[in-house]
Every structure is written in C-alpha cells, then in structure tokens.
N, CA, C and O atoms as CSV, one atom per row, in Angstrom:
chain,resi,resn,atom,element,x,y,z
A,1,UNK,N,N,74.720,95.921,121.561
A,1,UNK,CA,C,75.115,96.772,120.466
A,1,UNK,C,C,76.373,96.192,119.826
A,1,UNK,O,O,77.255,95.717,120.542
A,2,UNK,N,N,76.478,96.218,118.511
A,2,UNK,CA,C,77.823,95.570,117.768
A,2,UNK,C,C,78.749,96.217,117.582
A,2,UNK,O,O,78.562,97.268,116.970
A,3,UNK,N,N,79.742,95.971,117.900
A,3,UNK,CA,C,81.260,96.162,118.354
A,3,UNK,C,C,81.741,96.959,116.274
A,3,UNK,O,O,82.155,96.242,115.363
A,4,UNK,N,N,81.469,98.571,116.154
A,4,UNK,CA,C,82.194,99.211,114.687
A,4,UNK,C,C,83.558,98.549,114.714
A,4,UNK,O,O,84.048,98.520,113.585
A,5,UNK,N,N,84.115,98.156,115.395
A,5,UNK,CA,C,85.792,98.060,115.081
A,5,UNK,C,C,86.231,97.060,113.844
A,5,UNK,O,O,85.289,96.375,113.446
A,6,UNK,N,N,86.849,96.955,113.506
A,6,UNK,CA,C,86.930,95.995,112.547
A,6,UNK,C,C,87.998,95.346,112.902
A,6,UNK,O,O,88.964,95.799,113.516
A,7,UNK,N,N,87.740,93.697,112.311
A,7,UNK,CA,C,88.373,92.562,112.966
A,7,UNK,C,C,90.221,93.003,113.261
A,7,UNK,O,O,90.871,93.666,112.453
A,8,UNK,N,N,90.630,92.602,114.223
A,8,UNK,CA,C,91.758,92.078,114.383
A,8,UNK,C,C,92.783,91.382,113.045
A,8,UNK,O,O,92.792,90.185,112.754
A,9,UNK,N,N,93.377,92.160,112.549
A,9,UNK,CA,C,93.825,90.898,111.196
A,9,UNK,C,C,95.343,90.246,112.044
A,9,UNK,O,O,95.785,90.776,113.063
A,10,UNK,N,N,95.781,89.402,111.585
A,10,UNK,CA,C,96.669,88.588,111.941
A,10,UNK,C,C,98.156,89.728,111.775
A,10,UNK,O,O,98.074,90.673,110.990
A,11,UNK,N,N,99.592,89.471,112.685
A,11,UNK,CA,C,100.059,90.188,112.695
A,11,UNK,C,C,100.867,89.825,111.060
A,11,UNK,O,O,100.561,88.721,110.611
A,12,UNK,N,N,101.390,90.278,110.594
A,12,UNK,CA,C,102.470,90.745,109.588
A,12,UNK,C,C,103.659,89.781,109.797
A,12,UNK,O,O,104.370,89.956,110.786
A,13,UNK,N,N,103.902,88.870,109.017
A,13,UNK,CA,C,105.833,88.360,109.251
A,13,UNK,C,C,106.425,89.414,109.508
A,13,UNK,O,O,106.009,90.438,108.966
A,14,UNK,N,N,107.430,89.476,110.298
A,14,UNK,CA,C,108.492,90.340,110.358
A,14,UNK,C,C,109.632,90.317,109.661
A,14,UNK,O,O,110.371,89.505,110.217
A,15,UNK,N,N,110.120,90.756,108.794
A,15,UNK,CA,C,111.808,90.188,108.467
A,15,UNK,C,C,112.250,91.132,108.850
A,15,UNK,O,O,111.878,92.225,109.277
A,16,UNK,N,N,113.511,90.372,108.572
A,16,UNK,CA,C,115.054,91.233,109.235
A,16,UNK,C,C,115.679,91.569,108.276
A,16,UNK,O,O,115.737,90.819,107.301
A,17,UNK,N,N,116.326,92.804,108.292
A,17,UNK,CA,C,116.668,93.333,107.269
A,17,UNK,C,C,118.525,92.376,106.897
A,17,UNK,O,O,119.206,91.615,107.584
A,18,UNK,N,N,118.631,92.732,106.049
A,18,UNK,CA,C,120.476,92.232,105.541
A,18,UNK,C,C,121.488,92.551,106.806
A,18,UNK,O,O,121.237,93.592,107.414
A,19,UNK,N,N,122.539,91.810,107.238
A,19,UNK,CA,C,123.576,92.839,107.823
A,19,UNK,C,C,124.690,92.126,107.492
A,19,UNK,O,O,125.686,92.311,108.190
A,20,UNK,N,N,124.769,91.124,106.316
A,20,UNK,CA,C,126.059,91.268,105.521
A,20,UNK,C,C,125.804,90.025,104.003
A,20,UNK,O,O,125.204,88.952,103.938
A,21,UNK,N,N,126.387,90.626,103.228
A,21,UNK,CA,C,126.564,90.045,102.186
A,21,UNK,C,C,127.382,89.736,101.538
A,21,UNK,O,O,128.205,90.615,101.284
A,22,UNK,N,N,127.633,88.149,100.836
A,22,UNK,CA,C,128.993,87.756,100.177
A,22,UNK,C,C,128.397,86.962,98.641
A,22,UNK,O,O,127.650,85.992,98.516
A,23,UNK,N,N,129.166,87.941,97.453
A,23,UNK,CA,C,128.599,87.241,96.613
A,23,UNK,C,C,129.699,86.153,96.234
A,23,UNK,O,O,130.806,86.281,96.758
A,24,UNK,N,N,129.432,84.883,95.192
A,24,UNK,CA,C,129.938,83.901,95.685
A,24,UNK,C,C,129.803,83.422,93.551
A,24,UNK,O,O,128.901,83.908,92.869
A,25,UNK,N,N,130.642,82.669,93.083
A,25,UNK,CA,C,130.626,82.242,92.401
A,25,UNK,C,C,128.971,81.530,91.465
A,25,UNK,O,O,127.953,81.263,92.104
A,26,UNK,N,N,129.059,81.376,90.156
A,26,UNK,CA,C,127.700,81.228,90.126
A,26,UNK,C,C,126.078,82.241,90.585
A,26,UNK,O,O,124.898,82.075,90.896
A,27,UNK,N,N,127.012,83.213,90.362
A,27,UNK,CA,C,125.971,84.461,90.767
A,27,UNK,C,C,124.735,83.862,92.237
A,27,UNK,O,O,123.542,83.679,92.483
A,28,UNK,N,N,125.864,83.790,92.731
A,28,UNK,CA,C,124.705,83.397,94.546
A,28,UNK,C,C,125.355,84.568,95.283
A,28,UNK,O,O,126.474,85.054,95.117
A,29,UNK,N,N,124.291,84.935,96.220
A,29,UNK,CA,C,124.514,85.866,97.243
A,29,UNK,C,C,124.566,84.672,98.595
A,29,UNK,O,O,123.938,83.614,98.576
A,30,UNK,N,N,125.548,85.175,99.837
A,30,UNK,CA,C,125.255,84.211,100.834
A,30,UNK,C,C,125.262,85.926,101.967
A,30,UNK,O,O,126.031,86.864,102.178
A,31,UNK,N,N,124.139,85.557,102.323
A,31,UNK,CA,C,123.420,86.611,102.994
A,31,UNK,C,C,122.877,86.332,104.698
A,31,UNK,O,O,122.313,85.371,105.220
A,32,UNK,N,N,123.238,87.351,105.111
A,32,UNK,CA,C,123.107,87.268,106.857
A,32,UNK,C,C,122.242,88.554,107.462
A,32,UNK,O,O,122.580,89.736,107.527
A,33,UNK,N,N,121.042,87.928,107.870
A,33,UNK,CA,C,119.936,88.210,108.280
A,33,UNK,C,C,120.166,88.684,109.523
A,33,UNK,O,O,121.030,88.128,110.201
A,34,UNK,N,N,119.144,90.245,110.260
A,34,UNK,CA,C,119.487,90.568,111.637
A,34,UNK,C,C,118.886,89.489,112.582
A,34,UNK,O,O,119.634,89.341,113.548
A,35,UNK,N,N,117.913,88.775,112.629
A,35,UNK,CA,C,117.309,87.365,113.124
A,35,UNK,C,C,118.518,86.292,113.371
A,35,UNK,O,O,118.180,85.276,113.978
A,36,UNK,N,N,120.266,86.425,112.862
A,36,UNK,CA,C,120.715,85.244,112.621
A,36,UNK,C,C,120.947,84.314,111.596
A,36,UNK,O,O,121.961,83.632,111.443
A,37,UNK,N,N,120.048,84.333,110.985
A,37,UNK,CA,C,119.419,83.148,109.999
A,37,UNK,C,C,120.416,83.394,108.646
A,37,UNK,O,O,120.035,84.290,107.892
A,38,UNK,N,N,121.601,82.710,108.294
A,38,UNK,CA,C,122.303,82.660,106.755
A,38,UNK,C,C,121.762,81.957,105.732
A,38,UNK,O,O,121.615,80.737,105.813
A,39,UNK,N,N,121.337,82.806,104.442
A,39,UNK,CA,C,120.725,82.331,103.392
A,39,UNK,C,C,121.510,82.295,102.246
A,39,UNK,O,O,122.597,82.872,102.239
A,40,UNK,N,N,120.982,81.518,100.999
A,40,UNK,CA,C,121.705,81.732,99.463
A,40,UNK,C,C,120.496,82.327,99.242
A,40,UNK,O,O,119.513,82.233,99.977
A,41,UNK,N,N,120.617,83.226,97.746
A,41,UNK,CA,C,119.906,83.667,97.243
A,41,UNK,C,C,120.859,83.723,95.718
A,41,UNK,O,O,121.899,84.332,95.471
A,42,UNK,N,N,120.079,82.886,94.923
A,42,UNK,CA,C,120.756,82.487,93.618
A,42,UNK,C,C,120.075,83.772,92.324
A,42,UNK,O,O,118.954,83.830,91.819
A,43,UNK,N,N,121.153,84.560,92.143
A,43,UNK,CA,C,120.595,86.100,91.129
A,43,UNK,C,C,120.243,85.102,89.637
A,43,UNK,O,O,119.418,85.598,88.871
A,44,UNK,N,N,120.755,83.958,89.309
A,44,UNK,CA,C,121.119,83.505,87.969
A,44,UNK,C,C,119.530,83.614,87.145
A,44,UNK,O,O,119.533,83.667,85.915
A,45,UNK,N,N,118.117,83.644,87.958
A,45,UNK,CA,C,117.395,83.744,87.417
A,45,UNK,C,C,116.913,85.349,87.035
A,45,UNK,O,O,116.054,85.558,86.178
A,46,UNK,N,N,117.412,86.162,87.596
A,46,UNK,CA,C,116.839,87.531,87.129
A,46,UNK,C,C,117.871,88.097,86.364
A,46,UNK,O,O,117.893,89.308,86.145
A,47,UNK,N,N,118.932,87.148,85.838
A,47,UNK,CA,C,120.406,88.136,84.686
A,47,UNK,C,C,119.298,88.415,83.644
A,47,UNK,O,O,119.099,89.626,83.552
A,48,UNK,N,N,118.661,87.810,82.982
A,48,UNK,CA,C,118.140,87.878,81.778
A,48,UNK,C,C,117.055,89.129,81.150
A,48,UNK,O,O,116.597,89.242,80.012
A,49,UNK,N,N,116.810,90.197,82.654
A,49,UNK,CA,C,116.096,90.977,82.839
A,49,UNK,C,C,116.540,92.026,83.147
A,49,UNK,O,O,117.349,92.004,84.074
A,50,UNK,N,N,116.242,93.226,82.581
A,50,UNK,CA,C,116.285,94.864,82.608
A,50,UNK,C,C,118.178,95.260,83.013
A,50,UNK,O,O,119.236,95.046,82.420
A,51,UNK,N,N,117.869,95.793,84.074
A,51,UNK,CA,C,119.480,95.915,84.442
A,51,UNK,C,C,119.915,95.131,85.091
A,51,UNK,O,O,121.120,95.159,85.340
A,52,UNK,N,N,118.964,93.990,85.682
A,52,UNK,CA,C,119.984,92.770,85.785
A,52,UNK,C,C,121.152,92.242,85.103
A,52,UNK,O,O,122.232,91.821,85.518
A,53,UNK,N,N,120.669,92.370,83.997
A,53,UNK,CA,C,121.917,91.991,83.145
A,53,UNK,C,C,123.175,92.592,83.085
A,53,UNK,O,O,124.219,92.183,82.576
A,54,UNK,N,N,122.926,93.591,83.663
A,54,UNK,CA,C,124.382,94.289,84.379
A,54,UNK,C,C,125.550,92.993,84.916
A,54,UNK,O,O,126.630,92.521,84.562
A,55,UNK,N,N,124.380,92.790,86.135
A,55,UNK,CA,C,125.650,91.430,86.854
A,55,UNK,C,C,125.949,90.308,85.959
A,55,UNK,O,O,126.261,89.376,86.701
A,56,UNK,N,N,125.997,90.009,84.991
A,56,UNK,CA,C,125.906,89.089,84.212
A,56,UNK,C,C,127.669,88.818,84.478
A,56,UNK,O,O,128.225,87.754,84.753
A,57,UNK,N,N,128.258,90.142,84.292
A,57,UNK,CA,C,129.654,90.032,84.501
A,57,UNK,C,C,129.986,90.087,85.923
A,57,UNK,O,O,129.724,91.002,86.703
A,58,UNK,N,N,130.863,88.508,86.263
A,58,UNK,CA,C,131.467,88.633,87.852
A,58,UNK,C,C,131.949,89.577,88.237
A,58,UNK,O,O,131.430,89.925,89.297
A,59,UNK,N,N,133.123,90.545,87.734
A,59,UNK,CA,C,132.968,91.895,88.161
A,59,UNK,C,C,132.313,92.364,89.124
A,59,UNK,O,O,132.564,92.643,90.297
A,60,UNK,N,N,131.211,92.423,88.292
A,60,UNK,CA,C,130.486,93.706,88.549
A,60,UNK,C,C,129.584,92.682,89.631
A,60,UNK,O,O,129.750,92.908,90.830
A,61,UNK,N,N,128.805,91.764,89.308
A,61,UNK,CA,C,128.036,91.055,90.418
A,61,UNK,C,C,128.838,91.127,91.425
A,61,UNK,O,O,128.201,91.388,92.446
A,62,UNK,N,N,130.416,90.967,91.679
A,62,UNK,CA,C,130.938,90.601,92.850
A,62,UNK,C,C,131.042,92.095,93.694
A,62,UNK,O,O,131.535,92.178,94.819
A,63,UNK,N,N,130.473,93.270,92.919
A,63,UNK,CA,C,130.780,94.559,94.237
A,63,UNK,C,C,129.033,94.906,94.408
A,63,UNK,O,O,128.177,95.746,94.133
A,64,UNK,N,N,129.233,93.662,95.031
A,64,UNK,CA,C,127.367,93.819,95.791
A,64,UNK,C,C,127.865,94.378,97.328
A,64,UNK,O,O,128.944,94.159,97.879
A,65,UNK,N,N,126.900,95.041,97.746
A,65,UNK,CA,C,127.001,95.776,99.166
A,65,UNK,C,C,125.991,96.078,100.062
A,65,UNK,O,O,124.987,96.425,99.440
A,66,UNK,N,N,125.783,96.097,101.631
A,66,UNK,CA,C,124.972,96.310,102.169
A,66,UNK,C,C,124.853,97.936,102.161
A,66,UNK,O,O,125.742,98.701,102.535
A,67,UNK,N,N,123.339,98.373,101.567
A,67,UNK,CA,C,122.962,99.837,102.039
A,67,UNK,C,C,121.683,99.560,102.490
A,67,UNK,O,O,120.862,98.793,101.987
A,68,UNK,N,N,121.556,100.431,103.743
A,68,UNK,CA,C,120.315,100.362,104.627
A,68,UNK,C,C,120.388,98.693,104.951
A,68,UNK,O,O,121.399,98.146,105.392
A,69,UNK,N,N,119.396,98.151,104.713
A,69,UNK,CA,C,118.822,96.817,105.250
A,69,UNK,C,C,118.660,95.581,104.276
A,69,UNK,O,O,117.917,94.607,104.400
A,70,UNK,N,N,119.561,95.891,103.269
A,70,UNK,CA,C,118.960,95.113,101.581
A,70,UNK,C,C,120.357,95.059,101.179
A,70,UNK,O,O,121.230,95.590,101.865
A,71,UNK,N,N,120.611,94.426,100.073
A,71,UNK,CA,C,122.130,94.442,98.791
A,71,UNK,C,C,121.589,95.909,98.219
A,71,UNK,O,O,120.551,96.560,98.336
A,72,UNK,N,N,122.788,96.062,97.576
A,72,UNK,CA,C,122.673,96.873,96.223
A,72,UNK,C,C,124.217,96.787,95.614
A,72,UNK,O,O,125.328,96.686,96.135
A,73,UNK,N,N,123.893,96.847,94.703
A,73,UNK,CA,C,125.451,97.415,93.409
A,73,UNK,C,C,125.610,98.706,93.269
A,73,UNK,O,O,125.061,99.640,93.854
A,74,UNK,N,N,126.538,98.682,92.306
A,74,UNK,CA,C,127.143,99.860,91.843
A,74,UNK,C,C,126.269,100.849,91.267
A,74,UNK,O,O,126.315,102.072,91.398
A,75,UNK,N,N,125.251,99.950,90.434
A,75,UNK,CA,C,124.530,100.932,88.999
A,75,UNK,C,C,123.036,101.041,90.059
A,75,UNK,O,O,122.002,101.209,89.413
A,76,UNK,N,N,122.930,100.987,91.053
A,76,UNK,CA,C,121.760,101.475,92.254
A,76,UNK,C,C,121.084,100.314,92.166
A,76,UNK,O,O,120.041,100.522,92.785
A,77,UNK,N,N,121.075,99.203,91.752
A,77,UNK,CA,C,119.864,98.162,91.412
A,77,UNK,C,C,120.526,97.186,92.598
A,77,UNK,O,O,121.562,96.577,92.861
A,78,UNK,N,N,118.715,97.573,93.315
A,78,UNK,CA,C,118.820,96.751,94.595
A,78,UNK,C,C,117.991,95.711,94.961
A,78,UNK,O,O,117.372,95.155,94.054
A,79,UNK,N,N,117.886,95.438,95.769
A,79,UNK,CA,C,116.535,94.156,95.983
A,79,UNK,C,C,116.394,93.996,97.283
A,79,UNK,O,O,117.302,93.904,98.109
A,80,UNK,N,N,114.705,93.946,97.559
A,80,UNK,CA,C,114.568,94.255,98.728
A,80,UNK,C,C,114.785,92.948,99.856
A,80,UNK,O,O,114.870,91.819,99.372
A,81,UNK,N,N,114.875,93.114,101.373
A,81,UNK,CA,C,114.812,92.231,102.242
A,81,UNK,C,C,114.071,91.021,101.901
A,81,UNK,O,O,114.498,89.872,101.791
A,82,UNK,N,N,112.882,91.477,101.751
A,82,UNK,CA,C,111.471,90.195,102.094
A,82,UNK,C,C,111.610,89.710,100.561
A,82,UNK,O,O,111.191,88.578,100.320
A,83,UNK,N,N,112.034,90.289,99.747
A,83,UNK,CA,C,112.427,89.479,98.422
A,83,UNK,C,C,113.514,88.462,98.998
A,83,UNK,O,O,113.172,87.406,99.530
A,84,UNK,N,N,114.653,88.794,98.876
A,84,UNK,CA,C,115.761,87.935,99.145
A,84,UNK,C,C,115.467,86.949,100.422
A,84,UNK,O,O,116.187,85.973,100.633
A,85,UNK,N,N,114.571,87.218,101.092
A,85,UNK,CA,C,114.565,86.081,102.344
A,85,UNK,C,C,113.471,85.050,102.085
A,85,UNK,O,O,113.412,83.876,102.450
A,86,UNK,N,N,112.502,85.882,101.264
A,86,UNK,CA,C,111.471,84.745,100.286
A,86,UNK,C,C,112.055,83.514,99.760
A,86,UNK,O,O,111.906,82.441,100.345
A,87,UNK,N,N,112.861,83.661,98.434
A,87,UNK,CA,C,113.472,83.388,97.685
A,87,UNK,C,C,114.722,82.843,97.937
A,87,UNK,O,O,115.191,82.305,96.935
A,88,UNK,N,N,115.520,82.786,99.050
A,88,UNK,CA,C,116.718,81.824,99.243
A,88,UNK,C,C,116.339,80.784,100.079
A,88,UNK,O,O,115.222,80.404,100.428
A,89,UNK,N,N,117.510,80.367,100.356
A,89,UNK,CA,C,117.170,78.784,100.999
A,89,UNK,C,C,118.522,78.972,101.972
A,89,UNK,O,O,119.603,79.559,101.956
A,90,UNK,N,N,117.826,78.182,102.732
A,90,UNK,CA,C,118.881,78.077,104.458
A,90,UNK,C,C,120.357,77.580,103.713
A,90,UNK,O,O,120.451,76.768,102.793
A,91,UNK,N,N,121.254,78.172,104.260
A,91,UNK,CA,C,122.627,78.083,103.968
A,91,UNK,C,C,122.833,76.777,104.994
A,91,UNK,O,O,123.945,76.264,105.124
C-alpha cells in the first residue's frame, strides 16, 4: 500500500537574526549576526526608493538600531534578517 504522506522537503536555511549594528560612512551597515558571522550590507542601492530616501541624509541613516532581530530607523522603515544576510558580503 502507498505511503499518503507527502515527501519530506528539504529543511529551510536558518538565519540568525541581527544582534548589533554599525552604520558606517557611504551608507553601509556593518552588521553582527547571532551565528557570529560580521557582514556589510551596502543601503546605497535602495536610497532612490519610497522612504528609503529618508536615509539619503547621514543623519538620519546613522540612527539605525537593533529592534527585535533586524535594523530599523527612526521613521519605522526596517529590513528584514534574511534580506540583509542575502545581500551583504563577509566583512
């Protein structure tokens, strides 16, 4: 008789959420992963978009902050873990 269950799918990457962030000249984040692992994550490509363009000014890019497991700013615009760990490159 054939087995109703349906296949096994492969497990899920795991990421680790943020547990500190430093923004850094040139609109880069240098970001520290609960795994260990320190990344850049360069914002300069999303200024040009919606309320991105907020950070456009160092100011304001520079009061980035850890809430929950991710960055966020001042004006609530955040970005998630598995974005930012996609998207940067080993420090």
């Amino acid at each position: 008789m054939p087995n109703p269950a349906a296949p096994v799918a492969e497990p899920a990457t795991k990421y680790h959420g943020v547990t500190s962030v430093k923004a850094t000249d040139g609109h880069r984040l240098i970001l520290s992963f609960g795994n260990g692992e320190q990344r850049v994550f360069d914002v300069t490509p999303l200024l040009p978009f919606g309320r991105f363009r907020e950070l456009a000014a160092p100011e304001v890019f520079r009061k980035v902050r850890i809430a929950y497991d991710t960055v966020e700013w001042e004006n609530g615009l955040d970005l998630d873990p598995e974005y930012l760990y996609e998207r940067s490159q080993p420090a």
